[in-house]
N, C-alpha and C positions, 0 to 999 in steps of 0.2 A: 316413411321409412328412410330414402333421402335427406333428412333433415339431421335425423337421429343420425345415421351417419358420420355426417357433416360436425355433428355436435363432438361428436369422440374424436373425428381427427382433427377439428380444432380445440379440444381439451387436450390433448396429448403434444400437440406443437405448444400450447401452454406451459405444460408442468415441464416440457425440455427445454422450455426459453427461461423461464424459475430456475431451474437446476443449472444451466449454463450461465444467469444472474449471478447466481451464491459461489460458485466456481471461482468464478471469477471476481467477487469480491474477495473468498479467501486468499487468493490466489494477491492481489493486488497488499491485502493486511500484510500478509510475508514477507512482502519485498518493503512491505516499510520497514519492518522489524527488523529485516538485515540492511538495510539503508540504513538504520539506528545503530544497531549494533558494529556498522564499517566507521560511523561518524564517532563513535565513542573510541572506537582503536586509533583511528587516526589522530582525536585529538589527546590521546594518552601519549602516540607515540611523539608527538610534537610536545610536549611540553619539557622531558626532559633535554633536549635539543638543545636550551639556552645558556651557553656558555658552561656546561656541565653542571648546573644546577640544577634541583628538582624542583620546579615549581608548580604549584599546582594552581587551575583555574579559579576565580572567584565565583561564587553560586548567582551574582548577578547578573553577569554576563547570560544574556541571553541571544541566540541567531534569530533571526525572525524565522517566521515556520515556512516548509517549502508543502508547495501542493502534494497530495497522498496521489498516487499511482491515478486511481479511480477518479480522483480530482480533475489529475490531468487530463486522463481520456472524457469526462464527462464535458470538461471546454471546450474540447473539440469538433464534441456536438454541436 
């Protein structure tokens, strides 16, 4: 009887450690998304900056990619 127990309240610290996983992964996608989304305003608003001309970036220009949120905290481990 003990066992069975045992069984339920380590299933249930299971499925709340799943659900604080996925939380927290969504949670982490978001902030990339507006991390995206601030790096695209900023460099909209730096472009036309240059001497009053409208330049706009070339498509090869690429930044190297920075770690995702989840990246970072998973290094830390």
């Amino acid at each position: 009887m003990a066992s069975t127990d045992n069984y339920i309240l380590h299933d249930g610290r299971q499925r709340k450690a799943d659900e604080a996983q996925e939380f927290l992964e969504e949670r982490a996608h978001l902030l990339d998304t507006i991390r995206e989304m601030i790096n695209v305003e900023m460099d909209r608003r730096r472009v036309g900056t240059d001497n009053g001309n409208c330049q706009s970036r070339h498509p090869s220009e690429t930044k190297p990619r920075k770690l995702t949120f989840l990246q970072w905290l998973r290094s830390l481990l």
